[in-house]
BAFI-3210 file (N, C-alpha, C; in Angstrom, 3 decimals, decimal comma, padded with zeros to 6 digits):
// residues 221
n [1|2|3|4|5|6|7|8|9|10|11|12|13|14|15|16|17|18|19|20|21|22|23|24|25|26|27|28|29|30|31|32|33|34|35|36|37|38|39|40|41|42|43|44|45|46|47|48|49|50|51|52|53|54|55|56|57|58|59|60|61|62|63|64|65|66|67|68|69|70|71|72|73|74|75|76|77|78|79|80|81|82|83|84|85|86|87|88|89|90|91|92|93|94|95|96|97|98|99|100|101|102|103|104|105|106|107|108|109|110|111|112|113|114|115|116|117|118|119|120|121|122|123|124|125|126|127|128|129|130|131|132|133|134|135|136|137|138|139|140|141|142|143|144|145|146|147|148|149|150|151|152|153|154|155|156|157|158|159|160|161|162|163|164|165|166|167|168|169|170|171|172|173|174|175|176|177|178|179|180|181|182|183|184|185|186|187|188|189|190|191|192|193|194|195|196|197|198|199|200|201|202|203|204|205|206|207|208|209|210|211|212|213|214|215|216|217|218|219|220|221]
n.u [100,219|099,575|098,334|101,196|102,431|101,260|101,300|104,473|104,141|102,921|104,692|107,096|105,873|105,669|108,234|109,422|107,697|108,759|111,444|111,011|109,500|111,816|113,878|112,283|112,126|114,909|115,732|114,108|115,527|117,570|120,371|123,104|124,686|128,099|127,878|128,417|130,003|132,805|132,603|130,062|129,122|130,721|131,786|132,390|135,164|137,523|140,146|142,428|143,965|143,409|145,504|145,419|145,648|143,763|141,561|142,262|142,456|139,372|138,124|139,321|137,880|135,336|134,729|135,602|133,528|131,156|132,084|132,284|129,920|127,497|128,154|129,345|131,167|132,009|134,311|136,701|137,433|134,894|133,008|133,499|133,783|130,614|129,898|131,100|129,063|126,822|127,878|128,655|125,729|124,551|125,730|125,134|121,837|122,418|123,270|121,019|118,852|117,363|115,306|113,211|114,477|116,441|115,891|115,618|118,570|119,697|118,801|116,093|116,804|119,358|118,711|117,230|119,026|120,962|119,020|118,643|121,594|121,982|121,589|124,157|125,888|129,602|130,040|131,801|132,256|129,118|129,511|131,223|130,310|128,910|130,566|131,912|131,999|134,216|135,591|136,401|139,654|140,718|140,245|139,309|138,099|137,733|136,779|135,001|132,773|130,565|127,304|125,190|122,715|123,659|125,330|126,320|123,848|122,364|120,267|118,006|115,954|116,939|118,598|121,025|123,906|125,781|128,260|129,872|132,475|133,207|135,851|136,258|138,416|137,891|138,726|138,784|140,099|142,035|144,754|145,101|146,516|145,491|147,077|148,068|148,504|147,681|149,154|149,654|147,324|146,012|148,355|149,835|148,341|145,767|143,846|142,574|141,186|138,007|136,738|134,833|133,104|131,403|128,542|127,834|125,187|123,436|121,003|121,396|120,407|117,225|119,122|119,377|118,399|121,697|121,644|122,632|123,493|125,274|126,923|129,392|130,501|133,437|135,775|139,298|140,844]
n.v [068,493|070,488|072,551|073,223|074,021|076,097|077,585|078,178|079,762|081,940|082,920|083,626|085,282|087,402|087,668|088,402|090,794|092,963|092,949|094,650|096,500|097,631|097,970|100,352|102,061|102,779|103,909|106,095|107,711|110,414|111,525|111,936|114,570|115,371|117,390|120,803|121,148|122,646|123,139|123,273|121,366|117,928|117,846|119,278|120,843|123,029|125,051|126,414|126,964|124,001|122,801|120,993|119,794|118,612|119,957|122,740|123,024|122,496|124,935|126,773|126,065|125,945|129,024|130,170|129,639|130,313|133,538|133,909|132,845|134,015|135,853|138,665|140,623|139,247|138,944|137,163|138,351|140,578|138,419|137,043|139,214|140,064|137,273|137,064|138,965|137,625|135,540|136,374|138,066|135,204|133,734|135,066|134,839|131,931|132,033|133,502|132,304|132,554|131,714|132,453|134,688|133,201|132,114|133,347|133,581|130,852|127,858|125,634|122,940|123,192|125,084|123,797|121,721|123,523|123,949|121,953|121,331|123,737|123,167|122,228|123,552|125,489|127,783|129,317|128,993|130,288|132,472|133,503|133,428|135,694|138,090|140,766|142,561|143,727|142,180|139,995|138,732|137,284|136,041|133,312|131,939|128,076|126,725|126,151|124,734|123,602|122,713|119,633|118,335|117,885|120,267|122,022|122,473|125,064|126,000|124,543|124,587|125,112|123,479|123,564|124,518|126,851|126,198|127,696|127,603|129,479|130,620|132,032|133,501|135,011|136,835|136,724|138,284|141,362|140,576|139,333|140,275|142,381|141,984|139,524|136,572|133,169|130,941|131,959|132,133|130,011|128,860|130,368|131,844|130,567|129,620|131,503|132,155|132,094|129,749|129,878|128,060|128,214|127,680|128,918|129,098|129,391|129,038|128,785|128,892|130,012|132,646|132,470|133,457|134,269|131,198|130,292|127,068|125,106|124,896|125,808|126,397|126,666|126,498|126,375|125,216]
n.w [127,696|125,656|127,453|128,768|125,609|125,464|127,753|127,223|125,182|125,779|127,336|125,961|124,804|126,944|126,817|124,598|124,689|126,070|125,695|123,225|124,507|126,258|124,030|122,709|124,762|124,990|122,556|122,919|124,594|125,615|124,803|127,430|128,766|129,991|133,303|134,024|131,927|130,242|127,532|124,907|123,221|122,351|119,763|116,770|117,498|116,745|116,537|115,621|112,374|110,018|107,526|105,352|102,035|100,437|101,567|101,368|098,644|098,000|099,580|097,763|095,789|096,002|096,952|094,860|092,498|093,931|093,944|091,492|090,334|091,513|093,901|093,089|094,203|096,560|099,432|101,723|103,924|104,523|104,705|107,065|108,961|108,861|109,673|112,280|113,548|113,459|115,152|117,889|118,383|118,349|120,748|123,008|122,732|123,216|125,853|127,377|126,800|125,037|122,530|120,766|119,611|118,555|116,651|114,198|113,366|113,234|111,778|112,263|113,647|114,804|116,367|118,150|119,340|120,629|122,533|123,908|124,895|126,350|129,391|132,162|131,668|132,410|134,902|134,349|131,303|131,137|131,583|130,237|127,390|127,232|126,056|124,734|121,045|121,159|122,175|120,426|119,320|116,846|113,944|111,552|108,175|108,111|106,532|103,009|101,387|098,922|098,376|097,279|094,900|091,312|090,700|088,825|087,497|087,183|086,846|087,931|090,980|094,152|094,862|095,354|097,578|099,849|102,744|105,051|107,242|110,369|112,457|115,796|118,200|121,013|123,286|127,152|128,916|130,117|130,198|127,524|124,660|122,025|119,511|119,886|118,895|116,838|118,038|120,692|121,235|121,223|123,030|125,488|125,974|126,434|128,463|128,711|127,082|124,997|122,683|119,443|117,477|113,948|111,521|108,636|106,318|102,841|100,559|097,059|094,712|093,855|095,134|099,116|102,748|105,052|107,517|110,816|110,793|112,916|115,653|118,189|121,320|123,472|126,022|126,574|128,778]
ca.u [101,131|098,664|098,985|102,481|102,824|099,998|102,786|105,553|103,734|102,713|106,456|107,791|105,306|105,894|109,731|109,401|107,202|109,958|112,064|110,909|109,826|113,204|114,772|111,480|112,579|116,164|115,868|113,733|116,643|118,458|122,037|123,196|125,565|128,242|127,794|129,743|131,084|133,711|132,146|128,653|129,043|132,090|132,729|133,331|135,593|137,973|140,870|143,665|143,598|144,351|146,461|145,226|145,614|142,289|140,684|142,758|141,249|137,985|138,073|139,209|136,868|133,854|135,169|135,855|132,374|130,420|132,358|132,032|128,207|126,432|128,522|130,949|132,199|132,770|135,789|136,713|137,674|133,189|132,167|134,285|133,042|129,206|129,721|131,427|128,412|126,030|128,342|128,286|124,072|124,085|125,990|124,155|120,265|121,890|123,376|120,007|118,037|116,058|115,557|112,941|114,987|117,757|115,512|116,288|119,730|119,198|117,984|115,346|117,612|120,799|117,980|116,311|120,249|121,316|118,440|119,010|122,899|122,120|122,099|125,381|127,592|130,086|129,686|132,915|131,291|128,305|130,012|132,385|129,152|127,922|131,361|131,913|132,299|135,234|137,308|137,388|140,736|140,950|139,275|139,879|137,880|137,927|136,075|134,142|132,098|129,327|126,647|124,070|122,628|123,803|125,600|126,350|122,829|122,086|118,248|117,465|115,676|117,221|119,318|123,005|124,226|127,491|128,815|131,199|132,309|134,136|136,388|137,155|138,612|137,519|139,753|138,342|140,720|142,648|145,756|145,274|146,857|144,917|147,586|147,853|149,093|146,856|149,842|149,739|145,607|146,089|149,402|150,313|146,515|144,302|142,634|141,479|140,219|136,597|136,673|133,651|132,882|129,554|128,926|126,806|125,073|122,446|121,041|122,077|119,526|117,647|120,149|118,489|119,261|122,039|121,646|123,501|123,469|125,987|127,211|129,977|131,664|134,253|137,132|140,655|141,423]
ca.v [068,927|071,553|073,842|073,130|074,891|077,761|078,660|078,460|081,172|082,876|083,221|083,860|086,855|088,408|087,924|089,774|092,329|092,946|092,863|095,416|097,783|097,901|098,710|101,691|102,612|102,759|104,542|107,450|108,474|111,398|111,460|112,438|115,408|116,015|118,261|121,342|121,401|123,937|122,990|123,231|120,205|117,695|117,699|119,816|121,801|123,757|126,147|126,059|126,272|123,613|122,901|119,932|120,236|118,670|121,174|123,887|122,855|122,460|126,122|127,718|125,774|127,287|130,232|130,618|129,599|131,853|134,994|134,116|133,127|134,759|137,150|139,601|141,532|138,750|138,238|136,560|139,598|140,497|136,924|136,928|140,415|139,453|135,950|137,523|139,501|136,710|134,523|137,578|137,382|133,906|133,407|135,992|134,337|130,882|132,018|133,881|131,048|133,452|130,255|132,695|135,371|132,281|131,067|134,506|133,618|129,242|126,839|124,753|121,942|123,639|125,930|122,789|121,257|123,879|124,346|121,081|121,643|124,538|123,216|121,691|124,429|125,602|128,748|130,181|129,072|130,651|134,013|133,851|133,339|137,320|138,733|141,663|141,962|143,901|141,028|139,392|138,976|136,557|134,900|132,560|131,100|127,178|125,603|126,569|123,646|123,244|121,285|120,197|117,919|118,379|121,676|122,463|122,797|126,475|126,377|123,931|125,270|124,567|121,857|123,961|125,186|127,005|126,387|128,845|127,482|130,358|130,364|133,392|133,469|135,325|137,012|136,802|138,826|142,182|140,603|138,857|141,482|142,838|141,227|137,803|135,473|131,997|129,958|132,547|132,023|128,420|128,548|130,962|132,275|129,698|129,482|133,360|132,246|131,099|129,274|129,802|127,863|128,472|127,593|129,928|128,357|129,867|127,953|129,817|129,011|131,563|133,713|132,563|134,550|133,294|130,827|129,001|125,859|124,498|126,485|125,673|127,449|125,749|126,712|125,095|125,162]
ca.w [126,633|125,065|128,435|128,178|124,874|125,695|129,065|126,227|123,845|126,699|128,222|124,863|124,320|127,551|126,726|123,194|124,434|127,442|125,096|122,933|125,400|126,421|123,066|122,695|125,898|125,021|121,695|123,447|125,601|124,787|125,127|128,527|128,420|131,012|134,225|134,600|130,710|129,586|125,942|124,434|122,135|122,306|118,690|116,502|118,337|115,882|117,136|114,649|110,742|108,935|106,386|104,451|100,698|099,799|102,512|100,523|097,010|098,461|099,804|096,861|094,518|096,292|097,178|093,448|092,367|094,826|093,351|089,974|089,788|092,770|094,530|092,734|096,040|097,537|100,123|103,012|105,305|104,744|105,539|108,489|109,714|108,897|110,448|113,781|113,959|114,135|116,515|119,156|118,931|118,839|121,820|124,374|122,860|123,838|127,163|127,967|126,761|123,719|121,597|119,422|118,254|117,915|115,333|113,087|112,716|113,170|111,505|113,450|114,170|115,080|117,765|119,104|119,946|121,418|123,748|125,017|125,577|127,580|130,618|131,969|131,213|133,585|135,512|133,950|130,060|130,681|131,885|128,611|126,041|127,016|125,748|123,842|120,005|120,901|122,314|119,304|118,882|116,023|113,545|110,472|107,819|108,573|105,519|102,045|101,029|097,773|098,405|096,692|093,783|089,943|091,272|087,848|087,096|087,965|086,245|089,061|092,099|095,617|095,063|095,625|098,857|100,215|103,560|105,109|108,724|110,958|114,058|116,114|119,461|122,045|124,684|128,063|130,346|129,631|129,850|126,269|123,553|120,634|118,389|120,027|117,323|116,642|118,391|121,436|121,588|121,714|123,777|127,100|127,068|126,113|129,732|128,845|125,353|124,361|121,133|118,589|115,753|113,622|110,246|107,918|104,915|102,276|099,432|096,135|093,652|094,142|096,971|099,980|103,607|105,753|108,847|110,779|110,442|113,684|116,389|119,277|122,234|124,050|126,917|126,529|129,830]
c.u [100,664|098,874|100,346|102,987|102,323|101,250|103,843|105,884|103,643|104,088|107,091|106,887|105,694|107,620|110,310|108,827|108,284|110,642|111,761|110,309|111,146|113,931|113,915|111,897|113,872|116,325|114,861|114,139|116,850|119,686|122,283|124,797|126,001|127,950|129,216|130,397|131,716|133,415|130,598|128,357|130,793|132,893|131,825|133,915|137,500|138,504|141,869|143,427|144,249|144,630|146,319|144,816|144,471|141,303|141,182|141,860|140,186|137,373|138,374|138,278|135,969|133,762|135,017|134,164|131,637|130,717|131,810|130,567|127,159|126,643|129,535|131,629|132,753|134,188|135,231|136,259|135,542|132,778|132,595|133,682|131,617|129,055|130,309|130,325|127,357|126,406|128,123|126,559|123,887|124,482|125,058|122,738|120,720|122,364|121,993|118,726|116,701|115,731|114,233|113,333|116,482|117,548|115,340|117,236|120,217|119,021|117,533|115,912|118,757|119,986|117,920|118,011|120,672|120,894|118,473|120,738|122,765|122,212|123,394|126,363|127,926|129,704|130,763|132,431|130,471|128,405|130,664|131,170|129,066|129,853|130,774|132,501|133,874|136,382|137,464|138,343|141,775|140,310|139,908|138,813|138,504|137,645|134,990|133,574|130,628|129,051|125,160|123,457|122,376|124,399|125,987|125,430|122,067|120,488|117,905|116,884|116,039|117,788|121,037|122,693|125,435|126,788|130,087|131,263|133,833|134,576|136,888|136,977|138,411|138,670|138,503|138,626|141,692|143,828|146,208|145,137|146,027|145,693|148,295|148,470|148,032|147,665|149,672|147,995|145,655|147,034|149,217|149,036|145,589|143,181|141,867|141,033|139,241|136,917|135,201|133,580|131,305|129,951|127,546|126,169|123,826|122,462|121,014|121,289|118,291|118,557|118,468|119,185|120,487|121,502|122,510|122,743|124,178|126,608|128,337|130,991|132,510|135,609|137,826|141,502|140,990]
c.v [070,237|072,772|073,978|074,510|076,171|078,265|078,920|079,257|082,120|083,616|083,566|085,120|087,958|088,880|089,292|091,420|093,278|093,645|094,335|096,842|098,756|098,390|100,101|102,485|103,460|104,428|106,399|108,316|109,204|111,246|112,174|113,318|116,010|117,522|119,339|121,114|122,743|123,780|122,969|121,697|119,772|118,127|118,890|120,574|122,246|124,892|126,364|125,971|125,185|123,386|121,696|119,971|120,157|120,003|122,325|124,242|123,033|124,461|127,023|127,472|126,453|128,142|131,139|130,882|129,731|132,915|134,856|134,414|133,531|135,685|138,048|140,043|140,244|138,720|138,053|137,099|139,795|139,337|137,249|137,939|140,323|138,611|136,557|138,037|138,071|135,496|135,382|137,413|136,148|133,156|134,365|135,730|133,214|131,353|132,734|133,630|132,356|132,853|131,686|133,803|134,656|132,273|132,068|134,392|131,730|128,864|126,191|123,746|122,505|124,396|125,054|122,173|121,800|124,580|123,229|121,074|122,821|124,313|122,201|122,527|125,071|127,097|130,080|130,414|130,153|132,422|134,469|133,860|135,220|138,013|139,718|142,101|142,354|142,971|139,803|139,311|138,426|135,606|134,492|132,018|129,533|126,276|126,189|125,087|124,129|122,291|120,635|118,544|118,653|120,057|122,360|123,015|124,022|126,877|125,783|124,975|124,808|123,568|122,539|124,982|125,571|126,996|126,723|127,982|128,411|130,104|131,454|132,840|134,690|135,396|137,026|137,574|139,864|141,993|139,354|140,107|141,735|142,065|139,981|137,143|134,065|130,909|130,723|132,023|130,694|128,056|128,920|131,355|131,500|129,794|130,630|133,230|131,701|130,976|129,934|129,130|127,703|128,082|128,071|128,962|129,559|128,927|129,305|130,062|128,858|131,759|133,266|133,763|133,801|132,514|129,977|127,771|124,640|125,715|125,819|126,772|126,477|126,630|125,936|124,762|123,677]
c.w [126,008|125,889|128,529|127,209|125,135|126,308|127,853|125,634|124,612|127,002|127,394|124,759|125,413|127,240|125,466|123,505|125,775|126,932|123,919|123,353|125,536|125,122|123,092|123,179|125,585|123,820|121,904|124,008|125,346|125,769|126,711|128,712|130,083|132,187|134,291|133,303|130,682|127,760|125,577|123,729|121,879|121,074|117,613|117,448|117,667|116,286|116,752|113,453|110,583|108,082|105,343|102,803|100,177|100,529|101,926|099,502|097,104|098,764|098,643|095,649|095,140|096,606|095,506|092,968|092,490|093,985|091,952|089,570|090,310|093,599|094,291|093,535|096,595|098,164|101,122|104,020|105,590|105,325|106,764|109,466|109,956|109,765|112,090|114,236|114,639|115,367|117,503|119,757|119,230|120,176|122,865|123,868|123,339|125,514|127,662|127,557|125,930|122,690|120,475|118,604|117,774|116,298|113,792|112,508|112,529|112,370|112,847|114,523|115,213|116,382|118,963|119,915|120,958|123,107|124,487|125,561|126,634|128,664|130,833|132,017|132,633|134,019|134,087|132,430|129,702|130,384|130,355|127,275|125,917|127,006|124,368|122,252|120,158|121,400|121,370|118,657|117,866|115,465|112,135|109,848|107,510|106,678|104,665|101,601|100,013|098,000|097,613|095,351|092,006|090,466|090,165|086,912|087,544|087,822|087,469|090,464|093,687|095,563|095,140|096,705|099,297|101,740|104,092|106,852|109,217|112,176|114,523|118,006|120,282|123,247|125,449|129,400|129,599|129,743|128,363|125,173|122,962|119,547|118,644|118,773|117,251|117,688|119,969|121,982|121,710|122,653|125,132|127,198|126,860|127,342|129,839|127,526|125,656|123,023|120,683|117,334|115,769|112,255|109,572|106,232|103,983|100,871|098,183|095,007|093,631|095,868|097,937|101,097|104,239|106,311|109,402|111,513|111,695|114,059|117,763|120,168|123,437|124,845|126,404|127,564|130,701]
res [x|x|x|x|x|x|x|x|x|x|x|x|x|x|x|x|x|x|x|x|x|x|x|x|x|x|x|x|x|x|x|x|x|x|x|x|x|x|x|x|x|x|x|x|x|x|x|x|x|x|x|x|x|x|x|x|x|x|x|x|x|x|x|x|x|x|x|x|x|x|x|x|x|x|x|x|x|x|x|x|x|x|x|x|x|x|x|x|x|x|x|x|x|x|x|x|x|x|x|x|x|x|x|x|x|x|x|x|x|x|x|x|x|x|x|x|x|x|x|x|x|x|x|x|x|x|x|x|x|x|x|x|x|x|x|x|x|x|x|x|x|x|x|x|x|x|x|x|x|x|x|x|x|x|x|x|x|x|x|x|x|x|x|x|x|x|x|x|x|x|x|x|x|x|x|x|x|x|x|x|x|x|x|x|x|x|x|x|x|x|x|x|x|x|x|x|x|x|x|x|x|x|x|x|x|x|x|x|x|x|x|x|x|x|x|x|x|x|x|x|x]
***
């Protein structure tokens, strides 16, 4: 009866430790990201404004509250022009795999992601990343967001943050216009667009520098 139970404990320990191998195991994985993508990252993937009232409000409250208490000049049209700049670099360091002058315009996280998405991508992708600023043929701010704890508390140090997230499309072939329309870039040429979305943040109290923060390029074909 005694050896009995011993085999019992025994067979039960190898079962647990089996057993939790296997989850160790499991939870060490990393995600396994299709072959041959036309996308960097499934989701977000952002090619259309929209129009959602709270997403309205939201945008003009921190839009507002930037100008007022940290950036007088501010407008859009600048972000937009600034932020195009850094999507242009940031795409030709990830297509030519330069993860340390990524980490100039990065955050750590958002570097380390996208050096594991790098591989995978399609031939056609990787060709469309090393475009030129001049075929940017449309872009839109997507989303103003304040973030932060007590954001009303401006004495505080580092606890408020804006995020700006931008989308500009990318012609790919000289028979997509210069004045394209948003419904035209999503419609009759999409298969000659690259999407971009990035999203720029800086913490405000004190002005930090940009970085971004999330970064995608995506075909719609």
């Amino acid at each position: 009866m005694l050896k009995q139970a011993v085999r019992n404990v025994s067979s039960s320990k190898r079962i647990l430790l089996a057993s939790t191998a296997t989850t160790t195991d499991s939870a060490n994985l990393s995600p396994i990201l299709p072959q041959n993508r036309s996308f960097v990252f499934e989701v977000p993937q952002v090619s259309v404004p929209t129009f959602e009232f709270s997403r309205r409000v939201g945008n003009i409250f921190a839009q507002s509250f930037y100008t007022f208490c940290f950036e007088k000049n501010f407008t859009v049209e600048s972000l937009v022009h600034g932020a195009n700049r850094g999507i242009h670099s940031m795409s030709h360091f990830f297509a030519d795999e330069k993860w340390e002058q990524m980490e100039n315009l990065a955050v750590k996280d958002t570097v380390e992601n996208l050096r594991f998405a790098r591989k995978g991508l399609s031939k056609k992708l990787e060709s469309a990343l090393r475009f030129s600023p001049d075929d940017i043929v449309l872009s839109f701010l997507h989303s103003s967001v304040i973030s932060g704890r007590d954001v009303l508390k401006l004495s505080q140090s580092h606890n408020i943050g804006i995020y700006f997230t931008v989308v500009s499309l990318v012609r790919l072939s000289d028979k997509v216009p210069d004045n394209a329309t948003i419904g035209e870039l999503n419609g009759k040429y999409k298969n000659d667009v690259l999407v971009c979305n990035a999203t720029f943040s800086r913490v405000l109290n004190p002005l930090g520098i940009w970085k971004i923060t999330s970064a995608n390029y995506f075909l719609q074909n």
